[in-house]
C-alpha positions in Angstrom: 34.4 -114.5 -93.7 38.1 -115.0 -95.4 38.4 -112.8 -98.1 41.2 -114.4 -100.6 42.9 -112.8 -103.5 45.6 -114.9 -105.9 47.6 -113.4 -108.5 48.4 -116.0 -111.3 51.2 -115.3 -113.8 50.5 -117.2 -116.8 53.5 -118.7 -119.5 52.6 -116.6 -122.6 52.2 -120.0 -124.5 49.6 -121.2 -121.8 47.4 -117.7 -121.6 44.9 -118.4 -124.3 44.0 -121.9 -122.4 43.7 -120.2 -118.8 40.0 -120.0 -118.4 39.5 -123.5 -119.4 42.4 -124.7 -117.7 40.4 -123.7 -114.5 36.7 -124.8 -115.1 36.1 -127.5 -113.8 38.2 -126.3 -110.6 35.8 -123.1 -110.4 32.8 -125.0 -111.2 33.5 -127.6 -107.9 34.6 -124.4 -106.2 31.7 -122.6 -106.5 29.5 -125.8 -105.6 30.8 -126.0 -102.4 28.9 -125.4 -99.1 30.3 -122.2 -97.7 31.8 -121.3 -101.1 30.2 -116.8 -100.9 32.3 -116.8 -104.5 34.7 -117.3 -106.6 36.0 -115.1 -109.8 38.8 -114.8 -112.3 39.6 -111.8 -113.6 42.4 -110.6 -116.0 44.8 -107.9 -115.7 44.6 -104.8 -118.2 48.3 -103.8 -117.0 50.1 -107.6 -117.3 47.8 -109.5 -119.9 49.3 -112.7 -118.5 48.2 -112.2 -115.2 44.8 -113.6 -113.5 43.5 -112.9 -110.7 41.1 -114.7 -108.7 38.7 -112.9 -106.0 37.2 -115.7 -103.9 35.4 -115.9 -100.1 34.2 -118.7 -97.6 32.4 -118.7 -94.3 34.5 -118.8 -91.8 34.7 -122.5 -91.3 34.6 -123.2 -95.1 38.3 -122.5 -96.2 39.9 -125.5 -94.8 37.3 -127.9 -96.5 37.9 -126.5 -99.6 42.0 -127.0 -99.9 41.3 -130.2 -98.2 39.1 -131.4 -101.3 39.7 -133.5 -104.3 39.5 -130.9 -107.1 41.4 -128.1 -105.1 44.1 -130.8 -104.6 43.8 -131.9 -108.5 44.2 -128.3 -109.3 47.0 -127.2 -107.4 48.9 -130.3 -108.9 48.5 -129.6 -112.4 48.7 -125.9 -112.5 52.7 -125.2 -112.0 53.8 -126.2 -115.5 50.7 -123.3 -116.2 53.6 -120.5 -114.3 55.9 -118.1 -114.7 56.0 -117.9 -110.8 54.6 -118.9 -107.5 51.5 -117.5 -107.0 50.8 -114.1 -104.9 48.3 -114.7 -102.3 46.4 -112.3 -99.5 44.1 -114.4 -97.2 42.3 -112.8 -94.5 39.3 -113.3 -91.9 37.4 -109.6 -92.5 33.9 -109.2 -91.1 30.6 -109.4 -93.0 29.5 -112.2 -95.3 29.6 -110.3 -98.8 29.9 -107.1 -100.5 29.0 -103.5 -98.7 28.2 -100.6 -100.9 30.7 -98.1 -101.6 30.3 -94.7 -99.7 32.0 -92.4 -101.9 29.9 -92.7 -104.8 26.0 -93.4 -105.5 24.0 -94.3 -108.2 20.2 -93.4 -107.9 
């Protein structure tokens, strides 16, 4: 799969708007075939920071920033910024979430 994670820094003025800046983007998002998901987060150390944790099958990525609403979003959502985005993309094996070894809940 390829396991994506975006850092967003958001104008101050802009912050309260965010989430519904992005709907409709993560709505199409998560609609798409191949889409595993999609979520925002916030940050509880920069409060005008997002960050979005999203995954594809293998072959899904490049349909998604080929499509209409990733396009639409991507040219709407500088005037949004502070800064370019941060970005880690990378093919990991599996198709979703493992449990975590070091600790167990019964």
């Amino acid at each position: 799969m390829i396991f994506i994670v975006v850092k967003f820094d958001v104008r101050p003025d802009k912050v309260d708007g965010w989430m519904d800046h992005v709907a409709d983007f993560t709505a199409a998002t998560r609609a798409e075939a191949g889409n595993l998901w999609f979520e925002w987060s916030r940050s509880v150390e920069k409060p005008n920071e997002f960050v979005l944790v999203e995954a594809f099958q293998d072959d899904a990525a490049v349909a998604h920033v080929s499509s209409d609403h990733f396009k639409a979003f991507t040219s709407s959502t500088a005037e949004w910024l502070t800064a370019t985005p941060k970005i880690v993309s990378r093919q990991v094996e599996g198709d979703g979430w493992d449990e975590m070894g070091e600790i167990s809940v019964d």
